[in-house]
C-alpha positions as a Markdown table, in Angstrom:
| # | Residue | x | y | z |
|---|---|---|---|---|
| 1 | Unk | 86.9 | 65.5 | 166.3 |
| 2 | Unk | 89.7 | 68.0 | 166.3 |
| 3 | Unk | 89.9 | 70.5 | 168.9 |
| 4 | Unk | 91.0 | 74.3 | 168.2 |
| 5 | Unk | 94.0 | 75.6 | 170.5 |
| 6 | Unk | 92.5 | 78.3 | 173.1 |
| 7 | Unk | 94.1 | 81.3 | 171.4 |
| 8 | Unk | 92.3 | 79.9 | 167.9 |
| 9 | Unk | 89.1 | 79.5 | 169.9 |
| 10 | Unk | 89.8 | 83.5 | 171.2 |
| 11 | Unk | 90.5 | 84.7 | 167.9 |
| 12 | Unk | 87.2 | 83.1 | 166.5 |
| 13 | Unk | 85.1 | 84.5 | 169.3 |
| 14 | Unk | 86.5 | 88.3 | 168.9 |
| 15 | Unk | 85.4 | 87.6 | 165.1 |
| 16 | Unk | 81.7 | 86.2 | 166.4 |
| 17 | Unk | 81.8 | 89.3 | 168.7 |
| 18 | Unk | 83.1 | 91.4 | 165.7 |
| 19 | Unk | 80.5 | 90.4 | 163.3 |
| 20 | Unk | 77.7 | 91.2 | 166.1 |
| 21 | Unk | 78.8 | 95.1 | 166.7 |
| 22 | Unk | 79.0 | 95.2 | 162.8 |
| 23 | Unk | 75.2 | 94.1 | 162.5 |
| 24 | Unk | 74.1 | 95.7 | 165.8 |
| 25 | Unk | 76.1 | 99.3 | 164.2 |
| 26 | Unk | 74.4 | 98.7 | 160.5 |
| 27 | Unk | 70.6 | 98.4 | 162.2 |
| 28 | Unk | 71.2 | 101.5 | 164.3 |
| 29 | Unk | 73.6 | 103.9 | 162.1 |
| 30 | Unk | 74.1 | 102.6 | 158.5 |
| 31 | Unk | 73.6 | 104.7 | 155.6 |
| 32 | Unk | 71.6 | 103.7 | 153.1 |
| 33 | Unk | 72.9 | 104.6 | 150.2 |
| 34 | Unk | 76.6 | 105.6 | 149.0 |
| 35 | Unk | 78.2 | 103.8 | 151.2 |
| 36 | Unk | 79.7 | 100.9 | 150.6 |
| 37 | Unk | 80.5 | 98.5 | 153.3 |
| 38 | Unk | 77.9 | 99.9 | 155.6 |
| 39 | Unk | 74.9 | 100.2 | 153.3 |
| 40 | Unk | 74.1 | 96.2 | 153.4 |
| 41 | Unk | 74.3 | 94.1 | 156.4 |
| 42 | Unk | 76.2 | 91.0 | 155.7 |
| 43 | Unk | 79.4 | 93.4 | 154.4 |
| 44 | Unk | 79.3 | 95.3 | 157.4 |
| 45 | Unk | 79.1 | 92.2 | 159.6 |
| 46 | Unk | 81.8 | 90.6 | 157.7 |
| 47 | Unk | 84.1 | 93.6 | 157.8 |
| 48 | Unk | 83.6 | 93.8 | 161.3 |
| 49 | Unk | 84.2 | 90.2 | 162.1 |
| 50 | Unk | 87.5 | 90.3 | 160.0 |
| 51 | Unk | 88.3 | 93.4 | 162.1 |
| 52 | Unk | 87.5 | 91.8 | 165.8 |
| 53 | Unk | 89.5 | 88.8 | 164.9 |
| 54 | Unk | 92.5 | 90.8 | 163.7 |
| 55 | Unk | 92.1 | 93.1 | 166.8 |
| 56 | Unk | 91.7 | 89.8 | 169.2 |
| 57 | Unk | 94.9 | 88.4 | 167.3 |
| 58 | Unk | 97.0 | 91.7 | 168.2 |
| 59 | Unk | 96.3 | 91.9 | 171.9 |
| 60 | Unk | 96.6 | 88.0 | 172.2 |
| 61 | Unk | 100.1 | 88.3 | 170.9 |
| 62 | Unk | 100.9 | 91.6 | 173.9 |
| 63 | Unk | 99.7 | 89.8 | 176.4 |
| 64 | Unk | 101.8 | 86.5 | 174.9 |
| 65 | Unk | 105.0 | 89.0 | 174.6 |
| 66 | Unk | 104.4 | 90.6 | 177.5 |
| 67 | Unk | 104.5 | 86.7 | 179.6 |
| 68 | Unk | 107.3 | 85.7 | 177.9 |
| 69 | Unk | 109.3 | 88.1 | 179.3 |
| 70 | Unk | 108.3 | 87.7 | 183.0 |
């Protein structure tokens, strides 16, 4: 079995996390109609997931930066 690096394994769970908020925010506040990412659940959970792994990826790589130069 492979195993996933721990920043890999960080990244996937801010997208897991990501995809959550995205359902938990369409159930509560989507519109129904006109819009297009929020109106149906699966596109909101998706674009939310790509969104928490992209914003999981850019504070990994601060805090990675930020060690290196200690």
């Amino acid at each position: 079995m492979m195993t996933l690096n721990k920043n890999l394994r960080i990244k996937l769970l801010g997208a897991l996390l990501g995809a959550l908020l995205g359902y938990v925010y369409w159930y509560f506040v989507g519109c129904q109609d006109g819009c297009t990412i929020q109106s149906v659940w699966w596109r909101m959970s998706l674009w939310a997931a790509v969104m928490g792994y992209l914003l999981t990826s850019m504070i990994l790589e601060y805090f990675n930066d930020k060690k290196l130069k200690k």
